[in-house]
C-alpha positions as a printed NumPy array, in Angstrom:
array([[ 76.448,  -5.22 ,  16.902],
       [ 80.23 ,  -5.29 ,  16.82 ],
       [ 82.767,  -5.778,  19.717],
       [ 86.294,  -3.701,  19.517],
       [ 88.855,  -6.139,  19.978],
       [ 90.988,  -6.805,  22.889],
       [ 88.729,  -4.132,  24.981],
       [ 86.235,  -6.612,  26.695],
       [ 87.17 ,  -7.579,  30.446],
       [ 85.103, -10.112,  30.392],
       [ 82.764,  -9.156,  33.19 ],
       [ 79.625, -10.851,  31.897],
       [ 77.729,  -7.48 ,  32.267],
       [ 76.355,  -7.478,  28.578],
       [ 74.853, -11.236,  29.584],
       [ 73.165,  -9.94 ,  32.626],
       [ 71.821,  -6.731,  31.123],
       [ 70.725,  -9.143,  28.098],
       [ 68.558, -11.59 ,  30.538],
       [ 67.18 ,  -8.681,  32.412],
       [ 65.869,  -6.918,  29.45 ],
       [ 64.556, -10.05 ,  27.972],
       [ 62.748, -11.269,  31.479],
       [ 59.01 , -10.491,  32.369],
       [ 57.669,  -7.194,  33.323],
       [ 57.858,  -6.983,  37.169],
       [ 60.722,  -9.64 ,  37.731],
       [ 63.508,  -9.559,  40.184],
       [ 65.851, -11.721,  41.391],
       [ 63.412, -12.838,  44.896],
       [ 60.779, -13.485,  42.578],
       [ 62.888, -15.324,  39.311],
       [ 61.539, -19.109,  38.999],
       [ 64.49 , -19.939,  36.737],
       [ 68.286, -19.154,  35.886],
       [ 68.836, -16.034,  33.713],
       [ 68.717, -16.644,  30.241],
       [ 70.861, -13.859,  28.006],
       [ 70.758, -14.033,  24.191],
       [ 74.068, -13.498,  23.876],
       [ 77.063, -15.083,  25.444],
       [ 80.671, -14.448,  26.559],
       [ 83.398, -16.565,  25.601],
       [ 86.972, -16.911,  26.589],
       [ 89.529, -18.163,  24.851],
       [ 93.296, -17.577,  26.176],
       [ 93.413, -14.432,  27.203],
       [ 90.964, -13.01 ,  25.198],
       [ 87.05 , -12.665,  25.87 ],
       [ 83.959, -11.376,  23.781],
       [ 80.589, -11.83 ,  23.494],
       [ 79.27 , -12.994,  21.013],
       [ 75.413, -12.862,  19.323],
       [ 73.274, -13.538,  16.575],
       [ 74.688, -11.203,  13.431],
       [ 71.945, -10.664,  11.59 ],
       [ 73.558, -11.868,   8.387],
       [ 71.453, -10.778,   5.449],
       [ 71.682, -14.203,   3.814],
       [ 70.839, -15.737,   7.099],
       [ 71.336, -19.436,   7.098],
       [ 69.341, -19.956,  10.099],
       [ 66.258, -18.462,   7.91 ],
       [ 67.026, -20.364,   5.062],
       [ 66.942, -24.059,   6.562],
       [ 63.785, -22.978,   8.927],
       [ 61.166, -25.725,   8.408],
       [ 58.273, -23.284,   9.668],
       [ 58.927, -19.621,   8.904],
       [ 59.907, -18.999,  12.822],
       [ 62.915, -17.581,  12.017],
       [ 62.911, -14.801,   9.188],
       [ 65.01 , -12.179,   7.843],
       [ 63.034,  -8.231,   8.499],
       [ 64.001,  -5.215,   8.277],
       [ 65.261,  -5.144,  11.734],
       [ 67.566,  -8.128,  11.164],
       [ 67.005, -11.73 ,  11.671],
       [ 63.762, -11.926,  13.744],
       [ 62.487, -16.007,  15.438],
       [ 58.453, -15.899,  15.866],
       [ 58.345, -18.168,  18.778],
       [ 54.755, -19.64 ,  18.209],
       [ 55.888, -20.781,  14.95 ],
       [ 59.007, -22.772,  16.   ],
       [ 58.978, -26.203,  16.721],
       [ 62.547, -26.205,  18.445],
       [ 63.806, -28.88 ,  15.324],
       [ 67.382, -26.979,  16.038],
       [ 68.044, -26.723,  12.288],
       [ 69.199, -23.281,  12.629],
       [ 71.401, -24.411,  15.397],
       [ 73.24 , -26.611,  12.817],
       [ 73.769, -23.593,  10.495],
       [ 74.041, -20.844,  12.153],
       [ 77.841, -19.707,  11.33 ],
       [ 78.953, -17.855,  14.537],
       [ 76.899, -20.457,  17.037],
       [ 74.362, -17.845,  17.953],
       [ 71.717, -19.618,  17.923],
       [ 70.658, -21.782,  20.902],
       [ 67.071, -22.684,  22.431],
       [ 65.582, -21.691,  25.509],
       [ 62.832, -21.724,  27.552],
       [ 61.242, -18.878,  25.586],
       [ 58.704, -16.3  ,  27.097],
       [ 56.311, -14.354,  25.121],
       [ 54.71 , -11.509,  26.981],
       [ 55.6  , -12.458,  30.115],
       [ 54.701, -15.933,  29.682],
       [ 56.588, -19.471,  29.081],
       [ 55.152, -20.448,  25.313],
       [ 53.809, -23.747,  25.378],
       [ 53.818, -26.731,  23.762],
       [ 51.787, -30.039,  23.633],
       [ 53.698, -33.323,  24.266],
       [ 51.802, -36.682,  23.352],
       [ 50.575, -38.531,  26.473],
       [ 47.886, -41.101,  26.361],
       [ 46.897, -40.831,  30.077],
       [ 46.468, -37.475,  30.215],
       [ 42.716, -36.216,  29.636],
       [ 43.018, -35.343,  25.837],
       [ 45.482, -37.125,  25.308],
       [ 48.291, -34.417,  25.887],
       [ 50.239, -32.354,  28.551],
       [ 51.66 , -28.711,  28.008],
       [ 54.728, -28.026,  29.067],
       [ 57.086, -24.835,  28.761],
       [ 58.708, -25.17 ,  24.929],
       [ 62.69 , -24.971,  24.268],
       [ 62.366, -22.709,  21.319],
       [ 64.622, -21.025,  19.39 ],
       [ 66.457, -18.149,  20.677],
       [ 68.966, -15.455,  20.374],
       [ 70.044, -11.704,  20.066],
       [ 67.063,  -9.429,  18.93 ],
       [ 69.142,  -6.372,  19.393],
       [ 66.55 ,  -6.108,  22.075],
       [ 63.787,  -4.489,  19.511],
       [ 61.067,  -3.686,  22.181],
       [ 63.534,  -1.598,  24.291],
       [ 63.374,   2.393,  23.024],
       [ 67.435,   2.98 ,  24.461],
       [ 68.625,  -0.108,  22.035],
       [ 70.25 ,  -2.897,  23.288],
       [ 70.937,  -3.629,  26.637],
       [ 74.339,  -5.282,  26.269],
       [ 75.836,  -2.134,  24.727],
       [ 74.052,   0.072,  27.568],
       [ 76.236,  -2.221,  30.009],
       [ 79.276,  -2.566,  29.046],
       [ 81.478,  -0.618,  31.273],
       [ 84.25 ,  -0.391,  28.729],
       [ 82.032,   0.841,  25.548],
       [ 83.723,  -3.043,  23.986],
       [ 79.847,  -3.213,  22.594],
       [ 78.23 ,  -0.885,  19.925],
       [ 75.362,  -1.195,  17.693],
       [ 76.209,  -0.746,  14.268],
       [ 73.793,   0.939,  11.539],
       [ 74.735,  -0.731,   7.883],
       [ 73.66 ,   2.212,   6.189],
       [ 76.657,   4.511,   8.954],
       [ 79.311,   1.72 ,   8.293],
       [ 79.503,   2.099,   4.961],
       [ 79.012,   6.054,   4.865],
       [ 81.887,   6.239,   7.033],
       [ 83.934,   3.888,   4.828],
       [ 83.023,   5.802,   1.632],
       [ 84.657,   8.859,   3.563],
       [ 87.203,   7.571,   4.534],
       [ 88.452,   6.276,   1.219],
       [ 87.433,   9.646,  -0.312],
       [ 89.482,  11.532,   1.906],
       [ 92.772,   8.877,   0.752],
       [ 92.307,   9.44 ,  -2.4  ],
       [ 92.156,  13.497,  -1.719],
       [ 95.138,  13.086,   0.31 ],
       [ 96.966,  10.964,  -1.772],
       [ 95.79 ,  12.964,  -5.146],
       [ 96.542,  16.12 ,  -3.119],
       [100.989,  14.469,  -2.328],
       [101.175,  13.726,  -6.142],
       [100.169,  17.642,  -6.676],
       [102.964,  18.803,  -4.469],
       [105.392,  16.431,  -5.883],
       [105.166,  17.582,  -9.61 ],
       [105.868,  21.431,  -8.832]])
């Protein structure tokens, strides 16, 4: 995903389209038990604001120092497996751009669960909701892409392909070196 500078206002848009795509099936705001939780968040510094999310580096540090496998690098990007995180926050440590946070995470609809130690309990253990890792998934399960870019109402957000980026690149350099080939022709007569 990349942000054009200096053209978000700062409306918080992309957050709310980001916890809204990433709530349970059937949800709305009279029937939400808890705050919305985006995957991505706006910051402000002076003047200036822009979200910012998870960027799916291809060396991802977050993957690297992951104890358990929940977070992993795909072909998709950089993908967190809730049931396998155990919400340690080592990838909150590395994670360069501070992506990364945990949250009450949902899977299918449903707060994933984990079991806390308590003697008086019957088994000897409670569940209760787990803070899990979380961040931008460039909102895989949703056909039109991701939500943020959807909403902003300035086009600040777009989802970029690696493969386009450096296409486009490799055109635009061939076209200097055309143009600047094509001056040195008209120079020498």
């Amino acid at each position: 995903m990349s942000v054009t500078p200096g053209a978000c206002i700062g409306c918080r848009a992309c957050e709310l389209a980001c916890a809204a795509a990433h709530m349970a099936a059937g949800a709305t705001v009279g029937s939400m038990t808890r705050p919305p939780v985006p995957r991505l968040y706006l910051v402000r510094e002076g003047g200036t604001a822009a979200p910012v999310a998870c960027r799916h580096c291809e060396a991802a540090p977050c993957a690297a120092v992951c104890p358990t496998a929940a977070v992993r690098c795909d072909a998709s990007g950089v993908v967190v497996e809730p049931a396998r995180c155990i919400g340690c926050k080592a990838c909150l440590a590395v994670c360069p751009v501070g992506a990364m946070a945990l949250a009450e995470v949902q899977d299918h609809g449903r707060p994933v669960l984990r079991r806390v130690p308590d003697p008086a309990a019957p088994g000897g253990f409670v569940e209760e909701p787990a803070w899990l890792a979380s961040k931008c998934d460039l909102c895989r399960e949703r056909p039109a892409g991701p939500a943020c870019v959807g909403a902003c109402p300035v086009g600040a957000l777009s989802l970029v392909v690696p493969g386009e980026v450096r296409r486009v690149r490799l055109l635009a350099a061939a076209r200097a070196m055309a143009a600047a080939a094509s001056g040195a022709r008209e120079e020498g007569r």
